[in-house]
C-alpha positions in Angstrom: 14.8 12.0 9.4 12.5 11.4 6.6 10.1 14.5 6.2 6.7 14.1 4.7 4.7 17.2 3.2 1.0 16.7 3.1 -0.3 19.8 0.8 -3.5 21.3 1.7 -5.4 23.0 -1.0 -8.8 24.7 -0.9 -11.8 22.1 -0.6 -9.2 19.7 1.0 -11.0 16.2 1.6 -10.8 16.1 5.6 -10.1 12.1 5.5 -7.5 12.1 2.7 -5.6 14.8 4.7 -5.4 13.2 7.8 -4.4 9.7 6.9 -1.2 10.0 6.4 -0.5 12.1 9.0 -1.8 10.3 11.3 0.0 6.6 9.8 3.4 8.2 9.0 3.6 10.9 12.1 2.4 7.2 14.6 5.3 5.7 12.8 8.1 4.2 15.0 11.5 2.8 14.4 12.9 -0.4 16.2 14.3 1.9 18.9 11.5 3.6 19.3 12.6 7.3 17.3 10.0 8.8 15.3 10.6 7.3 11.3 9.1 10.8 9.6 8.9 14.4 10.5 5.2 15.3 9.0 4.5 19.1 7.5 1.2 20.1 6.5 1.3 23.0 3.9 -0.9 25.3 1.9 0.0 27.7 -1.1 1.1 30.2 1.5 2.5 29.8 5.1 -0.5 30.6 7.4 -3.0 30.6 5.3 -6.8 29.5 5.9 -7.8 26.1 4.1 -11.3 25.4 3.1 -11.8 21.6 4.3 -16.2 21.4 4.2 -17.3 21.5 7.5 -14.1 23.2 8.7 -11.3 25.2 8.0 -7.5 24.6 8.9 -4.7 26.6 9.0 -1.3 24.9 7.5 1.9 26.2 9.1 3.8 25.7 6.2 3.8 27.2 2.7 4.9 26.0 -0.8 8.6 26.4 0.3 8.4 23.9 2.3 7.9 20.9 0.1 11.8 21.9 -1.6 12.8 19.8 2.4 10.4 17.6 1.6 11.6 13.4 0.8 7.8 12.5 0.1 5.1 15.3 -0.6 1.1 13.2 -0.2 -1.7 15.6 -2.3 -4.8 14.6 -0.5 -8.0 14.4 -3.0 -10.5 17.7 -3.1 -14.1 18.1 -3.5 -14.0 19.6 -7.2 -11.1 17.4 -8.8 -11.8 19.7 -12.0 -10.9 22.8 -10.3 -7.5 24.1 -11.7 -4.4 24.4 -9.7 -2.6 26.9 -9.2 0.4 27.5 -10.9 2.7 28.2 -8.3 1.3 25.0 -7.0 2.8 23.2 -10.1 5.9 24.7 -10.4 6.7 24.1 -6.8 5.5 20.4 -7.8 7.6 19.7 -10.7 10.9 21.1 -8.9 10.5 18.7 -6.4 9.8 16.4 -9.1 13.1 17.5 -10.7 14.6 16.6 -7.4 13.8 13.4 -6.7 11.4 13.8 -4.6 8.9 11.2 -3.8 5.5 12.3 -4.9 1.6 10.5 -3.9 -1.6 11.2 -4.8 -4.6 10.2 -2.4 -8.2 9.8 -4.2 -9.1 13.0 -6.3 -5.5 14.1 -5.5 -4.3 12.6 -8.6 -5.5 14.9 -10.5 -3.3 17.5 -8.8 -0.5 15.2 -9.5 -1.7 14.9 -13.8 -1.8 18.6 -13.6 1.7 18.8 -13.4 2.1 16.3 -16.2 4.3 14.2 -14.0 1.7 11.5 -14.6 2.3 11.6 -18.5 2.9 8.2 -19.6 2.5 6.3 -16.5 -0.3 4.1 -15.1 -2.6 5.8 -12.3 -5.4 5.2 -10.2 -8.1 7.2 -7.9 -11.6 6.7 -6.7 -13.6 5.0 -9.6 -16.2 7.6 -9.7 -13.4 10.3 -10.5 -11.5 7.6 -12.7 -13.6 8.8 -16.0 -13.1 12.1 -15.2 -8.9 11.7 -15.4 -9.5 9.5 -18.3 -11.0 12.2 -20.4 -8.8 15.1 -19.1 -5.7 13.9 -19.2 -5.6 11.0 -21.7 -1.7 10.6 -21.2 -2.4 9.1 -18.5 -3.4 5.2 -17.9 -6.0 4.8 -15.6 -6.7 1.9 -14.1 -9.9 1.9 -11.6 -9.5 -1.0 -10.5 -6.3 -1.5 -8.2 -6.0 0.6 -4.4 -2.9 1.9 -5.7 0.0 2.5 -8.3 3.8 2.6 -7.4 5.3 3.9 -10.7 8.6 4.4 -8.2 8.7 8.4 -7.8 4.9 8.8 -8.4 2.2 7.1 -6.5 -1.6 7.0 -6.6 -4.3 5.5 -4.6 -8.0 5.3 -4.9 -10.2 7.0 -2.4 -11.0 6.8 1.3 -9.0 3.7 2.8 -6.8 2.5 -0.1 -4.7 5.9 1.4 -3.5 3.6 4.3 -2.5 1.1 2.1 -0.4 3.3 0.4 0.8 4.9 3.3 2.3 1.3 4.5 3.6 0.8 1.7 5.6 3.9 1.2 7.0 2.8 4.9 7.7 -0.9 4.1 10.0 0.9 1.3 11.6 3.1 3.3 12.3 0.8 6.6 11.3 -2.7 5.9 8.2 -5.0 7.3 9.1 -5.1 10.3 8.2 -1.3 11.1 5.2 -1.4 8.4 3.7 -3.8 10.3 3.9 -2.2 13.2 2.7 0.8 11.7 -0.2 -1.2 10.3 -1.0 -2.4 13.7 -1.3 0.8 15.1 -3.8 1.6 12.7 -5.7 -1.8 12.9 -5.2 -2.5 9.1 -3.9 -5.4 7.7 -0.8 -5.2 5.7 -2.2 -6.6 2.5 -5.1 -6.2 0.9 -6.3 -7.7 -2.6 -5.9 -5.8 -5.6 -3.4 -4.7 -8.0 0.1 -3.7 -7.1 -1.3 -3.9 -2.9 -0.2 -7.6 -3.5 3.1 -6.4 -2.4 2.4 -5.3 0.9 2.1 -8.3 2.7 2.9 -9.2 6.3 4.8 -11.5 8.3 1.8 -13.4 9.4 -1.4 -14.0 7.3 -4.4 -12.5 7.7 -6.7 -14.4 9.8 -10.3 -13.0 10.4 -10.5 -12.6 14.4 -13.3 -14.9 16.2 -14.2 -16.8 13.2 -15.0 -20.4 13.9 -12.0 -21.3 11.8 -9.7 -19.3 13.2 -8.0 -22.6 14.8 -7.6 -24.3 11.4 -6.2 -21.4 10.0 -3.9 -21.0 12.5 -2.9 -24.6 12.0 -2.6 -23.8 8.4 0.0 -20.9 8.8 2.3 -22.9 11.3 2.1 -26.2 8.8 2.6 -24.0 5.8 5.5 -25.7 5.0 4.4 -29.3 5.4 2.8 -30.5 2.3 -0.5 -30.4 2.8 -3.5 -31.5 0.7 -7.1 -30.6 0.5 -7.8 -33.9 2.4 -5.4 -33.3 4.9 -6.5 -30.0 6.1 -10.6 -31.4 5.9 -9.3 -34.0 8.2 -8.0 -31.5 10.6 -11.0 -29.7 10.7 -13.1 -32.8 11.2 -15.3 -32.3 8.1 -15.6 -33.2 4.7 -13.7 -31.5 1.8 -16.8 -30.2 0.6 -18.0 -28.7 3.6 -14.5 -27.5 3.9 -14.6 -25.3 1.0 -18.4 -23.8 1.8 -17.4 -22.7 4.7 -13.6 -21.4 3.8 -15.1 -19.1 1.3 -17.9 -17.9 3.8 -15.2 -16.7 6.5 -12.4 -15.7 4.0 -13.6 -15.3 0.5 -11.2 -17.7 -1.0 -11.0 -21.3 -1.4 -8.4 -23.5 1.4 -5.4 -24.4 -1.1 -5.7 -20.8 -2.2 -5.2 -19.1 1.3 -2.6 -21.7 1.9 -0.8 -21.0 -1.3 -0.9 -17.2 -0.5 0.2 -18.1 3.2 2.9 -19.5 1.5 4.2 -16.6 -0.7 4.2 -14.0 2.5 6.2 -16.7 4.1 8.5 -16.6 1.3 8.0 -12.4 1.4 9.2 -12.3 5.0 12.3 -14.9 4.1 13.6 -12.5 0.9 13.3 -9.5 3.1 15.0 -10.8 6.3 17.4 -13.4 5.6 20.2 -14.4 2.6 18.5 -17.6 1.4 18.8 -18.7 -2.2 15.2 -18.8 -3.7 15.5 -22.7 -4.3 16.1 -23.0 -0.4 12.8 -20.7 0.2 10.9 -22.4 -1.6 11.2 -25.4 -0.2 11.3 -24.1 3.9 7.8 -22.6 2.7 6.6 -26.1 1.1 6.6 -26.1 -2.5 7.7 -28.4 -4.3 9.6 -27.3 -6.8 11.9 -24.3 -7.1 9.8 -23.6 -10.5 6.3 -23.7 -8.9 7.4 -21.5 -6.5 8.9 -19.0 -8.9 5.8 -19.1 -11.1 2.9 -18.6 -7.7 5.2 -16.0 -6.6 5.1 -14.3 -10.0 1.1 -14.5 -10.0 0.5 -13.0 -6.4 3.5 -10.3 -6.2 3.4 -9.8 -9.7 7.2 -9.7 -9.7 9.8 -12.6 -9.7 11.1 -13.7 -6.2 15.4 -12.0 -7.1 13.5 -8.5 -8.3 11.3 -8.6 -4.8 14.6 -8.9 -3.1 16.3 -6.3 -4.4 13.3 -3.7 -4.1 12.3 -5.0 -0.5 15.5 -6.0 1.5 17.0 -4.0 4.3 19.7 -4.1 6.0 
């Protein structure tokens, strides 16, 4: 079983500790077994951990995180505050490893500390993304995505953007299919905008719940691969094109070709993951017209090619 060690240190950000174990320890197969074991740990087995309003007591100590197959560092309250260097060292040989290693919020700069980061693009909560700028300037830091997936080290901005890493650390390790379920559970969608969380995507586009449109988009998602124009889809909603797009952006922030376009891709996500299709038959059993249009949209909302999705996203 996959463990998962989520390290507490002192001023420990309450939220950033217990997302993750709450997504990854509500995690279930197909079968229904448990997909991680989840260890909370502190510098020291036992030991009292200063989380604001509370304190906790982690089980575990640094030995732990050697069992470890993905350690989360949960932000702090005082990202400037050094860490300890037993911390580090415990860090970087799991590093050495191959151990998976995320940052959530402020956490990164636990993670930079180490110097793992060096190098590499990161994120974390824009009001802290200055601050890791200007202390470790080996570092890339880009404010303005949820997360970063270098491949061994991952970072996420604050609050939320820690459940969209969490599903997409479980999309990795067991496919859509479980991540979705896992997203479910937490009543989050699989994909939201920004940055590299274009690649979690689910199986079934996101469609806002009780909004007067929710028919026509609907309609949309089972027509996907139909060609469908502007006109078209105003005529099945009884209304002009122009009234069309005022009130498409009012209920999802986009324009109607758009959301189709991306209804489109996920289509095309779910078909690379699950099935052996070439990529010129997927892209026409999701409706585009050309093999090369398809290659080119897909590029622009996954920011990868269609083969290199495959081989990173397919299971079984």
């Amino acid at each position: 079983m996959h463990t998962v060690a989520v390290l507490a240190l002192d001023g420990v950000i309450p939220f950033d500790l217990s997302s993750p174990i709450e997504v990854f320890s509500r995690t279930r197969l197909p079968d229904g077994r448990a997909a991680y074991r989840v260890v909370v740990c502190a510098a020291s087995a036992g030991a009292e951990v200063d989380a604001g309003p509370f304190v906790i007591r982690a089980p575990y100590g640094l030995d732990a995180l050697a069992q470890a197959d993905t350690i989360v560092l949960p932000g702090t309250d005082n990202p400037a505050a050094p860490v300890p260097p037993d911390v580090l060292d415990a860090l970087r040989a799991a590093a050495a490893r191959g151990t998976r290693i995320a940052s959530v919020c402020s956490g990164a700069f636990i993670l930079a500390a180490t110097g793992l980061l060096d190098g590499l693009r990161a994120t974390t909560h824009w009001l802290a993304a200055p601050l890791l700028a200007a202390r470790h300037p080996a570092v890339t830091v880009d404010a303005d995505v949820l997360y970063v997936d270098n491949g061994q080290f991952l970072t996420s901005a604050g609050a939320a953007a820690a459940l969209d890493l969490c599903l997409h650390m479980i999309r990795k390790d067991y496919g859509s299919a479980v991540a979705a379920d896992a997203a479910r559970l937490s009543v989050m969608p699989l994909e939201r905008e920004g940055g590299q969380a274009q690649f979690i995507v689910q199986d079934q586009p996101p469609v806002p719940a009780g909004a007067t449109m929710e028919p026509l988009l609907r309609w949309m998602e089972e027509n996907a691969g139909r060609e469908l124009t502007l006109k078209d889809i105003a005529a099945r909603a009884a209304t002009s094109t122009r009234t069309l797009n005022r009130r498409f952006r009012e209920q999802t922030g986009t324009t109607p070709l758009q959301w189709l376009h991306r209804a489109r891709i996920r289509q095309a996500q779910y078909l690379l993951e699950a099935t052996t299709h070439p990529v010129d038959r997927i892209a026409t059993q999701v409706g585009f017209g050309s093999p090369t249009a398809f290659r080119d949209r897909f590029k622009r909302v996954v920011g990868t090619s269609p083969h290199v999705y495959r081989a990173a996203f397919r299971h079984g």
